[in-house]
C-alpha positions as CSV (number, residue, x, y, z in Angstrom):
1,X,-171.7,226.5,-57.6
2,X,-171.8,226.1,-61.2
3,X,-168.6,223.8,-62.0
4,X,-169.5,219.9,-62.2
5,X,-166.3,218.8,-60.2
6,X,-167.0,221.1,-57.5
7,X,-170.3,219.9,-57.2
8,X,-169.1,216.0,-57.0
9,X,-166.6,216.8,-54.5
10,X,-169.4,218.9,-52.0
11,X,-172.0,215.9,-51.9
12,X,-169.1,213.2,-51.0
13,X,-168.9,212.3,-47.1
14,X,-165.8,210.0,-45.7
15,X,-166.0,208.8,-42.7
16,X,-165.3,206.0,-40.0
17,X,-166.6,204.5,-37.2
18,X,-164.5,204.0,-34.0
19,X,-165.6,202.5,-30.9
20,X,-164.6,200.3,-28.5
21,X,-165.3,196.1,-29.4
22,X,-168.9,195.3,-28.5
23,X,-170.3,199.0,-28.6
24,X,-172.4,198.2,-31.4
25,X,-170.1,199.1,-34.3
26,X,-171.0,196.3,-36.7
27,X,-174.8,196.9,-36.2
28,X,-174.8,200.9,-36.9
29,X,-172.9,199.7,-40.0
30,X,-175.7,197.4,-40.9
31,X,-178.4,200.1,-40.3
32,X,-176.5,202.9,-42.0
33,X,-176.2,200.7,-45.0
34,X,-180.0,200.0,-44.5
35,X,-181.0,203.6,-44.7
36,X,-178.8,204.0,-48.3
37,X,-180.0,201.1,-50.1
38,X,-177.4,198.7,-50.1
39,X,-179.1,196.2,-48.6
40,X,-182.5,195.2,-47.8
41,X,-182.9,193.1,-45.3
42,X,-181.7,193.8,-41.7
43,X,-179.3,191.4,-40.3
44,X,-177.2,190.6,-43.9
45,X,-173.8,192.4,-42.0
46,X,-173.8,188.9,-40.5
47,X,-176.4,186.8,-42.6
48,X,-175.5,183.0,-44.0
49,X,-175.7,181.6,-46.5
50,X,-177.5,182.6,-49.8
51,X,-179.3,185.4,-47.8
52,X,-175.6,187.2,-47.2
53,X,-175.1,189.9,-49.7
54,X,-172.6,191.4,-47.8
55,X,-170.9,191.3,-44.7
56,X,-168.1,194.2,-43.4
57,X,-166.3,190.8,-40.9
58,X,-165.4,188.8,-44.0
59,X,-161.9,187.2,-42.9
60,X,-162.5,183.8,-41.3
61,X,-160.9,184.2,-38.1
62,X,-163.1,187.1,-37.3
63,X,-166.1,184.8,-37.9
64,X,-164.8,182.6,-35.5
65,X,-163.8,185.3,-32.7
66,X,-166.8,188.0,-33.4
67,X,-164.5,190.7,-34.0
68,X,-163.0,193.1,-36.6
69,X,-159.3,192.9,-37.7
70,X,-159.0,194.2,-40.8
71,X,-160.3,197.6,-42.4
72,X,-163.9,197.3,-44.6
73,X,-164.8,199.9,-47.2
74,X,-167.9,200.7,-48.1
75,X,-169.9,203.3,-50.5
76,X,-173.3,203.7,-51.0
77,X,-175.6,207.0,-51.2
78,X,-178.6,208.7,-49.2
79,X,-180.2,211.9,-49.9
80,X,-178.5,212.7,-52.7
81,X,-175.2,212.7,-50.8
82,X,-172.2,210.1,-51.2
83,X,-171.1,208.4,-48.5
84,X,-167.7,206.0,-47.6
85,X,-167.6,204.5,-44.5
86,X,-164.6,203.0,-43.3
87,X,-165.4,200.3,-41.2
88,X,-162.6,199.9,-38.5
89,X,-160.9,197.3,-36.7
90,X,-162.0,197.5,-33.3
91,X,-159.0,195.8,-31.8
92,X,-156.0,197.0,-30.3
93,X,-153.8,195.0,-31.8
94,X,-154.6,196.3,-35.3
95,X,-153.9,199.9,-34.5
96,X,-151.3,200.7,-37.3
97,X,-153.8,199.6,-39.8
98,X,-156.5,201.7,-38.5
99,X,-154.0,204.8,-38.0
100,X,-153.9,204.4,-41.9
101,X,-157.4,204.1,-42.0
102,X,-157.7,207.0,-40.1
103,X,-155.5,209.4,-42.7
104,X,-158.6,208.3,-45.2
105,X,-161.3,209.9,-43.8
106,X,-163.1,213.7,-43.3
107,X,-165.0,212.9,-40.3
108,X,-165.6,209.9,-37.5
109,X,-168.5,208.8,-35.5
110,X,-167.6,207.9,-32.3
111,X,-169.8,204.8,-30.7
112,X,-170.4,204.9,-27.4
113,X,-172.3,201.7,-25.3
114,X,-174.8,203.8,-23.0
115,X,-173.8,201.5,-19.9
116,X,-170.0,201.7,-20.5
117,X,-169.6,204.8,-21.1
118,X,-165.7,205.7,-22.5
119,X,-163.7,202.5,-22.3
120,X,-160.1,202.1,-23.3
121,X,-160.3,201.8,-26.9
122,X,-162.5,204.4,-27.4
123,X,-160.0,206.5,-26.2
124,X,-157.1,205.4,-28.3
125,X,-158.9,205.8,-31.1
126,X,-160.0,209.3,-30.4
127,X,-156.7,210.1,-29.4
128,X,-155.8,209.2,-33.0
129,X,-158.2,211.6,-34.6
130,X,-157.4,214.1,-32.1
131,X,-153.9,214.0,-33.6
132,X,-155.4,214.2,-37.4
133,X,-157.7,216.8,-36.1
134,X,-160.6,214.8,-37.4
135,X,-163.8,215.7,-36.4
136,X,-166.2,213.5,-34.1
137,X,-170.0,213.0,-34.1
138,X,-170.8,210.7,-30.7
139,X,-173.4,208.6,-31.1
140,X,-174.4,207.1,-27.6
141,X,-175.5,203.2,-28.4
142,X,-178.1,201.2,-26.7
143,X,-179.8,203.5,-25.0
144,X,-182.8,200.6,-25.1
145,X,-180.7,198.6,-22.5
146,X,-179.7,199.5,-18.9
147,X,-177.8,203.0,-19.1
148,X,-176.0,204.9,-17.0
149,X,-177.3,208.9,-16.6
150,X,-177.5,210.4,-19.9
151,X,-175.6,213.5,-18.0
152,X,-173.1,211.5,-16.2
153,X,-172.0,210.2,-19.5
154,X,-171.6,213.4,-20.9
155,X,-169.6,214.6,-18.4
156,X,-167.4,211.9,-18.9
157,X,-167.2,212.6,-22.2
158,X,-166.0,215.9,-21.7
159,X,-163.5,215.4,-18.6
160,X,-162.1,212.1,-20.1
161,X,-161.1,213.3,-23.5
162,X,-161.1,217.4,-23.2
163,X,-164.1,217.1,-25.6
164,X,-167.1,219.9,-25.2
165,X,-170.2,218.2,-26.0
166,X,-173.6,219.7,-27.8
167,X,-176.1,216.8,-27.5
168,X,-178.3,217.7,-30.4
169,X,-181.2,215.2,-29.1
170,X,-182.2,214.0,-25.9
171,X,-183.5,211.0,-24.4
172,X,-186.6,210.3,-23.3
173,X,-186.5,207.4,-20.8
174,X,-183.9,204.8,-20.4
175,X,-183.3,201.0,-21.0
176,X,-187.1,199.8,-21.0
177,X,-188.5,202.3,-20.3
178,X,-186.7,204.6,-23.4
179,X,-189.3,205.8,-25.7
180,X,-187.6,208.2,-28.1
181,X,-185.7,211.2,-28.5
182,X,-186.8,215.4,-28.2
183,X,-185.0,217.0,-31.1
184,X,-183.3,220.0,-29.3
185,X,-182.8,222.1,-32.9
186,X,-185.9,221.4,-34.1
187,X,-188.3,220.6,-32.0
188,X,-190.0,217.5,-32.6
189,X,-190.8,213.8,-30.6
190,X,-189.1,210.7,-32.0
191,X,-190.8,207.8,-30.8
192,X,-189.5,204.2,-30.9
193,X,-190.9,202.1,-33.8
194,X,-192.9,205.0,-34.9
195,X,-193.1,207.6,-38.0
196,X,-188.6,208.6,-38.2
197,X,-189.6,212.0,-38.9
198,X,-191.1,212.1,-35.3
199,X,-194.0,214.4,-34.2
200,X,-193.5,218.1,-34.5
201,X,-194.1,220.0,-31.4
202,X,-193.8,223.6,-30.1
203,X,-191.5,222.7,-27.1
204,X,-191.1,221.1,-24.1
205,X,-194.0,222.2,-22.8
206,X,-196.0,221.2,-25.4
207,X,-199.2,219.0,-23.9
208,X,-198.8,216.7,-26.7
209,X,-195.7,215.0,-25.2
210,X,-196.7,214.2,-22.1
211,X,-199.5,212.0,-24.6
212,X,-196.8,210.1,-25.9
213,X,-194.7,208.8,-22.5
214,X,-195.4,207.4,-19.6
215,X,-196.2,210.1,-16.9
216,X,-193.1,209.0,-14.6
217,X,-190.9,209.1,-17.9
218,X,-191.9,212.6,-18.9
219,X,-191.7,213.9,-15.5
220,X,-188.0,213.0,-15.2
221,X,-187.4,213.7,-18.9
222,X,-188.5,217.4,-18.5
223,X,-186.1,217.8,-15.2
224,X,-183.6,216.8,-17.5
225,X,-183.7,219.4,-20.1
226,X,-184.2,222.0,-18.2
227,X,-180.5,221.1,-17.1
228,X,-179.6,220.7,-20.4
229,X,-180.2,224.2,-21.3
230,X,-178.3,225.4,-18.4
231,X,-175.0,223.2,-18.4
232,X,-174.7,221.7,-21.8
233,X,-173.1,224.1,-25.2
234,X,-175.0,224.9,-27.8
235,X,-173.6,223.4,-31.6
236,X,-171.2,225.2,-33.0
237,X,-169.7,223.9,-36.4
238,X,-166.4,225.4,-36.4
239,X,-166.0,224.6,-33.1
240,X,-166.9,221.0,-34.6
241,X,-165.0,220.9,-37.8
242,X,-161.8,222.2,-35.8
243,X,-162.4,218.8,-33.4
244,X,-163.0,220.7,-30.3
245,X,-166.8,219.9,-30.3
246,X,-168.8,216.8,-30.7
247,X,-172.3,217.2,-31.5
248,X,-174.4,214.2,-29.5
249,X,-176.7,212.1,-30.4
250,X,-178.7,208.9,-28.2
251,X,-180.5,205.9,-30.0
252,X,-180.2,201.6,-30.4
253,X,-178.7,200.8,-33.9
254,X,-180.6,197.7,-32.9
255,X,-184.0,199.0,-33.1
256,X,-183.2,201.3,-35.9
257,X,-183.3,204.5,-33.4
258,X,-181.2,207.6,-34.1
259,X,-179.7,206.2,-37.2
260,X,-181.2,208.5,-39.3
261,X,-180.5,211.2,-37.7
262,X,-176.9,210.3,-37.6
263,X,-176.9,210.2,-40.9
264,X,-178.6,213.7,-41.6
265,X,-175.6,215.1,-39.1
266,X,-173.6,213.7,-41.3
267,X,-174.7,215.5,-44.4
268,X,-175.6,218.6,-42.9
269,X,-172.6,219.0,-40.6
270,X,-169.6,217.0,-41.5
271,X,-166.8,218.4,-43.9
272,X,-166.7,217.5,-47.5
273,X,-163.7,215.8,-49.2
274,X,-160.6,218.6,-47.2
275,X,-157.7,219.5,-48.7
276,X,-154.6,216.9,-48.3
277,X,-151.0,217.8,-47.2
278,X,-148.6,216.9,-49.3
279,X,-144.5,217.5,-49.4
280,X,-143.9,220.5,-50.7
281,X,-147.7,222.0,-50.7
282,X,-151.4,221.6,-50.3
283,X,-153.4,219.5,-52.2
284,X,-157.1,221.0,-53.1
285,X,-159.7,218.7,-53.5
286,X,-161.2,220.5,-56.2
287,X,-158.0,220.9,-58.3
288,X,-158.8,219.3,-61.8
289,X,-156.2,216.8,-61.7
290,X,-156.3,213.5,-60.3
291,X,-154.0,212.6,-57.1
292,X,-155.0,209.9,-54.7
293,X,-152.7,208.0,-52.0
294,X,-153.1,204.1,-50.9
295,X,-154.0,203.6,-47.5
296,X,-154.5,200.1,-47.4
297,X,-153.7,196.5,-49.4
298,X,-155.9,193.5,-49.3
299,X,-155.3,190.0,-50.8
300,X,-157.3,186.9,-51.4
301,X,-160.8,189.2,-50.8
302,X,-162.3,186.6,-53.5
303,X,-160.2,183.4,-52.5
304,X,-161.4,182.2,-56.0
305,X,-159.3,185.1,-58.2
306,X,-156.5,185.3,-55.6
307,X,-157.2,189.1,-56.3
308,X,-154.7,192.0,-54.7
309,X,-156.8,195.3,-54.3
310,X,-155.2,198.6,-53.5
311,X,-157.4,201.0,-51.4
312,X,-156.9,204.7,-52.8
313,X,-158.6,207.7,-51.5
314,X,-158.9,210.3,-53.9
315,X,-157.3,213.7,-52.7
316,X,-158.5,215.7,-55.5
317,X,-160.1,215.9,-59.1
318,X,-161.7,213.4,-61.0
319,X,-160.7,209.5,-61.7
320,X,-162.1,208.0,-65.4
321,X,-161.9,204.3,-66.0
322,X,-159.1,203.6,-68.0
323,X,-157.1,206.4,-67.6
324,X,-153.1,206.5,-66.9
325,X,-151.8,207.5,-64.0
326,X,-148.0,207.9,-62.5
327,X,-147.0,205.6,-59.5
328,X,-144.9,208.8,-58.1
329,X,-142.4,206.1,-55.7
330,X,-141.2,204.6,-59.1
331,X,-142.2,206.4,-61.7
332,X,-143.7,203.9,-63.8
333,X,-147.5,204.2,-65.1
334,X,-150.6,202.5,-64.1
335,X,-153.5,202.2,-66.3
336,X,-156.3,201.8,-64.2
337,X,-158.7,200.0,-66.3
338,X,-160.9,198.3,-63.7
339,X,-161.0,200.7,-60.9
340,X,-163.7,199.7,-58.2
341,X,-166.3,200.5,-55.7
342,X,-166.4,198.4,-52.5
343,X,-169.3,197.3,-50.5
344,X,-167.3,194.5,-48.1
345,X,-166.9,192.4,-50.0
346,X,-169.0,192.8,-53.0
347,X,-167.7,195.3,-55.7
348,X,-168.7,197.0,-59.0
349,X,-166.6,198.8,-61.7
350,X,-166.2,202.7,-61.0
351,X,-166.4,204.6,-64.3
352,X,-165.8,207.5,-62.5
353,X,-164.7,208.7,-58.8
354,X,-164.5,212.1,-57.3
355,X,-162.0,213.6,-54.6
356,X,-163.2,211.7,-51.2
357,X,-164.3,208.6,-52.9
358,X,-162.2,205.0,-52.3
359,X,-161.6,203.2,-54.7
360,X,-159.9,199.8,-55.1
361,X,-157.5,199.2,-57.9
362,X,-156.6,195.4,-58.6
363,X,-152.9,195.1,-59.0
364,X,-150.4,192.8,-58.7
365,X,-148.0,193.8,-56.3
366,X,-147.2,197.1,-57.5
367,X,-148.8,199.0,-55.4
368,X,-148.1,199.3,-51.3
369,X,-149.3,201.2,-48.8
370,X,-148.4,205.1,-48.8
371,X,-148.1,205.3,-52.6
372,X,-149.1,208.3,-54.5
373,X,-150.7,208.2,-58.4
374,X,-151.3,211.5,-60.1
375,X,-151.4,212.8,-63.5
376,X,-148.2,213.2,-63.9
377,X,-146.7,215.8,-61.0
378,X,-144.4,214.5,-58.6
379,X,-146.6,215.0,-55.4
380,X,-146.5,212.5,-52.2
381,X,-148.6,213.1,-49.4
382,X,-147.7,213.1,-46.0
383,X,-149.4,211.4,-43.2
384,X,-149.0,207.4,-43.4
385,X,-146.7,205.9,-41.2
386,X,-145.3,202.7,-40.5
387,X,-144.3,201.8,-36.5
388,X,-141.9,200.1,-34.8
389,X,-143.5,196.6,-33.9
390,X,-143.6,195.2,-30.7
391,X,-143.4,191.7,-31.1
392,X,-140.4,190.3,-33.4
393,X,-141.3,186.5,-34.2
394,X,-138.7,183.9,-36.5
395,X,-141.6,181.7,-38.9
396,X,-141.0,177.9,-38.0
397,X,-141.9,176.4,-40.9
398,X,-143.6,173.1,-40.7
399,X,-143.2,171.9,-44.3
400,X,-139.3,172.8,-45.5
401,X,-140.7,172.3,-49.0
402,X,-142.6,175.4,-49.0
403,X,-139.6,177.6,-47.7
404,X,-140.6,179.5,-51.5
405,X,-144.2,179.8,-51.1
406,X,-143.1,180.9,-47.2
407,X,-141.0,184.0,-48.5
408,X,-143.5,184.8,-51.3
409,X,-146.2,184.8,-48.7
410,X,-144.6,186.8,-45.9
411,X,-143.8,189.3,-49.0
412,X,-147.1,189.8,-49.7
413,X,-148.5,190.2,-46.8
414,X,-146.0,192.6,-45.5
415,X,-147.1,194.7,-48.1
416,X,-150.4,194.5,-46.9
417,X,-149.7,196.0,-43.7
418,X,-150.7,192.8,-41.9
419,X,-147.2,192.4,-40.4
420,X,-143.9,193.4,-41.1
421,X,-140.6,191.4,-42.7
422,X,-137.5,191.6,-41.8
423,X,-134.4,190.1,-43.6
424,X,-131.2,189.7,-41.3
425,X,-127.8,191.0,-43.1
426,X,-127.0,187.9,-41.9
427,X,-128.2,185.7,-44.0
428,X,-130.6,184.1,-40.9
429,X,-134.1,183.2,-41.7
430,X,-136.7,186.2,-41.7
431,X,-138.4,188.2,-38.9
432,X,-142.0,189.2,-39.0
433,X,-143.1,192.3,-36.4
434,X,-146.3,192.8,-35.2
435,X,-148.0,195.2,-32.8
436,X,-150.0,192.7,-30.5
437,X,-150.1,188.8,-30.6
438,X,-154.0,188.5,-32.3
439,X,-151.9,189.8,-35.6
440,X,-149.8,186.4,-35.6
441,X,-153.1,184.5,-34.8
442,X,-154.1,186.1,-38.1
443,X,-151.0,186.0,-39.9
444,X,-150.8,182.0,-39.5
445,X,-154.5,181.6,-40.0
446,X,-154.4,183.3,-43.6
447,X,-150.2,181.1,-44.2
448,X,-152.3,178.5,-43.5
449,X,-156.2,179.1,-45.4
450,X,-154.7,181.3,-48.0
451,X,-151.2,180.2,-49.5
452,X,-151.6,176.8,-48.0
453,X,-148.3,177.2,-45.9
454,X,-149.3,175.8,-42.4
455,X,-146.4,177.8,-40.1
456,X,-145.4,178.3,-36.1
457,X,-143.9,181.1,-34.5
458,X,-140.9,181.0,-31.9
459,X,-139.2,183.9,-30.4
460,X,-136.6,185.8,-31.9
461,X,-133.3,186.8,-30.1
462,X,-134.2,190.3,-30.2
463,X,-136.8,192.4,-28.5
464,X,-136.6,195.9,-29.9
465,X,-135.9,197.3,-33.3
466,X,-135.3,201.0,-34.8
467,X,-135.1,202.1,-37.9
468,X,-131.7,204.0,-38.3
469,X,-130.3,206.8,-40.2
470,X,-127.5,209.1,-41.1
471,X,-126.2,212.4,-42.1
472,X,-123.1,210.8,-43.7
473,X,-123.8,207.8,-45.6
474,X,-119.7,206.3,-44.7
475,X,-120.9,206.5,-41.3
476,X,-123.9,204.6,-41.8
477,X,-122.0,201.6,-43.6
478,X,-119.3,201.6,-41.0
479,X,-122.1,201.0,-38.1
480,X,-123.5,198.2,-40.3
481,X,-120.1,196.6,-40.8
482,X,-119.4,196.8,-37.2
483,X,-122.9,195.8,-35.7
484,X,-123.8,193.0,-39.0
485,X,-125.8,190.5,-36.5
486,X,-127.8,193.0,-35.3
487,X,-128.9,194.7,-39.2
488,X,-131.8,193.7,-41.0
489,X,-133.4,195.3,-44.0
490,X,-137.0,196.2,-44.2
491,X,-139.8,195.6,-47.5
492,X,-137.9,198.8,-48.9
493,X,-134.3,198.1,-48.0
494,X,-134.4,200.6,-45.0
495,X,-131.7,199.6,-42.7
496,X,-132.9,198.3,-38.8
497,X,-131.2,197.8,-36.1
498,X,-132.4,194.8,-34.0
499,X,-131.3,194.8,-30.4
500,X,-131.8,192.1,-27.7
501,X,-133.4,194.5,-24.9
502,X,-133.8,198.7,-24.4
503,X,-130.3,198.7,-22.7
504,X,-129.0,197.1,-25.3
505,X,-130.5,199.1,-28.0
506,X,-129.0,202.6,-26.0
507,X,-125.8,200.7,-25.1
508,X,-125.0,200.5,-28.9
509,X,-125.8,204.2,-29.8
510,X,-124.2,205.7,-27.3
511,X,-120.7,204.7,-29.1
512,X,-122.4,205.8,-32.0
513,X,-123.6,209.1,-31.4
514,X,-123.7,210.2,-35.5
515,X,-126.7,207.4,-35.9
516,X,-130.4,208.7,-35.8
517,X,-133.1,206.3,-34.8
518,X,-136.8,205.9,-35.1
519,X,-139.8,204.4,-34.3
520,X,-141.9,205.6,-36.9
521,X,-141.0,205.7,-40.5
522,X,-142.5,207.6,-43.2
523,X,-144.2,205.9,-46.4
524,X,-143.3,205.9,-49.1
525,X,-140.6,208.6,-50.6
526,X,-139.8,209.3,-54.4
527,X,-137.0,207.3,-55.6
């Protein structure tokens, strides 16, 4: 492979990590980021103070609750190979912004706590990149803590989500009594707290491992793979990169166990930067030409800059600083003079980025989520929905002086993705809509520590809402006209229709059979 871009393109990695809350997520982040550099002190994810370099839970409320609610990016290298891990939220509630997240990435790794095995979350999310077709490295979590049956929880894997499994290692001992790994591939002992590379041996007969274990541990542990062999498939990568196969392997991202070898599946296994769909063709990731699509918007990062940063993954070619590019919804053109690199929430200027790379480009409103930039051709990708919310909320504000700063809040945080507005034909005061009730825990915690607007919730007199359509556009302004107190307008001006309960909702379209609804809209479309 002799052309530069190529060569960029087939060293990046992208990738999440989905799990279930408290399977050890935010710790295999730490370690991973351990193993590339970027920090150098174990424990910094969630250090204090001056000692904190970086930290993936930045927002306060997810200090205060120990959980993940918005989406971290983070870049940093290892072996020559570029990785950026999207850190996840691992709460329900926050699905839609981790759907997005999910359209971002090449490859996940699933996180699985030993003793749990598959718990509900887990499975939505794998669900989701079931749907994308992503493909899934399990890591099995904790295996240094009471476990269930390192077979059991295979099986499970595979009846539970129609998932064939290759574990790739295999566990020697569990909870206190683990010791290490056996290297299926390649044969060779991992011991806990010892050499990474592990101990090189001819098999498992070899007489040097029954030197390293406890007798009753090896006894069991050979039983095991003998079983192994017989029940469990071998690796096959296209099997794996088609997301029918999930390559396995066991450790504790507490102690530092298996992480490397995560990472090493990562390189030698997971796809490169894949080719993007797009309306009207396929994007390559190794065209010349820049094209990239924002997945995600985040304000107030740095409280002190009030900054707005745009996440963009790069589809294909090559991003310089300072070049122009076209904002495809609008037309207009964005210099991006300061793209960056994130690490949480520290950041550095990218001078240059590559197809699979994420960059964030400070803007000031300009950008939303779903947008395409290129080099000039009209190009949107496909892929980044929004969803009908769940919960419909009025804002009760508690200050009338700060209706302003209330509107120019809501506006900017609908843009991130955090909730959505909507503004009643009526004239009535504004709807938010959010998935699950933690987002307007976070919504009025940021009103309130953000933009200084301290607000309430109360319920709104509607309970489901649709976005609507129509072949002929008369039609379409008739139904408004005739249904007014029911029609509010999204962020884009997409008409709604708001209806007090599901009966409701199918009473009214029944005597308007020419109207299409949805629950899940598209973003963004050329104008």
């Amino acid at each position: 492979m002799t052309n530069p871009l190529e060569q960029e393109v087939a060293r990046r990695r992208t990738f999440a990590i989905i799990s279930h809350p408290d399977a050890g997520k935010t710790t295999l982040t730490e370690k991973l980021l351990l193993f590339g550099g970027a920090i150098q002190l174990a424990g910094q994810v969630r250090a204090k103070g001056d000692r904190r370099r970086t930290r993936s839970d930045w927002m306060s409320i997810e200090r205060a609750r120990g959980i993940s609610v918005v989406t971290s990016v983070m870049t940093f290298e290892y072996d020559g190979t570029v990785f950026n891990l999207l850190d996840t939220p691992g709460h329900e509630d926050f699905s839609e912004d981790t759907y997005r997240t999910l359209t971002a990435v090449d490859a996940a790794v699933m996180v699985i706590d030993a003793a749990k095995g598959i718990e509900a979350r887990t499975r939505k999310l794998f669900e989701i990149c079931r749907l994308r077709d992503i493909p899934i490295i399990t890591f099995v979590n904790k295996m240094d803590r009471e476990a269930r049956d390192p077979l059991d929880l295979l099986d499970e894997i595979e009846k539970g989500l129609a998932l064939s499994v290759a574990p790739m290692v295999w566990p020697i001992g569990q909870g206190k009594d683990f010791a290490g790994t056996y290297d299926l591939n390649s044969p060779r002992v991992r011991q806990l707290e010892q050499d990474p590379a592990g101990v090189p041996v001819s098999g498992p007969d070899d007489p040097l491992i029954p030197t390293l274990v406890k007798p009753d541990t090896f006894a069991k542990w050979r039983d095991e793979i003998d079983l192994v062999k017989d029940l469990c498939t071998s690796f096959d990568r296209q099997a794996f990169l088609e997301g029918h196969l999930s390559p396995v392997y066991f450790g504790s991202a507490l102690k530092n166990f298996g992480v490397r070898d995560l990472l090493e599946a990562l390189i030698a296994y997971a796809p490169p930067p894949r080719d993007q769909q797009a309306a009207g063709r396929v994007v390559h990731a190794t065209e010349p030409k820049m094209t990239g699509i924002v997945f995600k918007i985040q304000a107030n990062m740095d409280p002190n800059h009030r900054d707005r940063i745009a996440f963009m993954r790069l589809a294909s070619g090559k991003l310089t600083r300072g070049m122009k590019a076209k904002l495809v919804r609008t037309g207009k053109t964005v210099a991006l003079n300061a793209p960056q690199f994130f690490f949480a929430q520290d950041r550095s200027i990218a001078d240059e980025a590559f197809a699979g790379d994420v960059v964030g480009i400070p803007n000031h409103g300009l950008l939303r989520i779903g947008d395409t930039l290129t080099e000039g051709e009209d190009v949107v990708f496909t892929g980044v929905p929004s969803f009908a919310p769940e919960i419909l909320r009025r804002v009760k504000l508690g200050d009338p002086m700060k209706a302003k700063k209330l509107r120019e809040a809501l506006q900017q945080l609908a843009e991130e993705g955090v909730v959505q507005l909507f503004i009643p034909a009526d004239g009535s005061p504004a709807i938010v809509g959010v998935v699950g009730a933690l987002q307007l825990d976070v919504l009025a915690d940021r009103l309130a520590n953000e933009y200084g607007v301290p607000a309430s919730f109360e319920p709104a007199r509607y309970e489901v809402m649709r976005w609507i359509t129509c072949d002929v556009p008369k039609k379409l302004d008739e139904f408004i006209a005739n249904n007014r107190f029911s029609i509010a307008h999204d962020l884009d001006g997409d008409p709604v229709f708001m209806a007090q309960s599901a009966f409701n909702l199918n009473y009214t379209l029944e005597r308007a059979p020419e109207i299409r609804t949805t629950e899940i809209k598209e973003m963004h479309k050329p104008q």
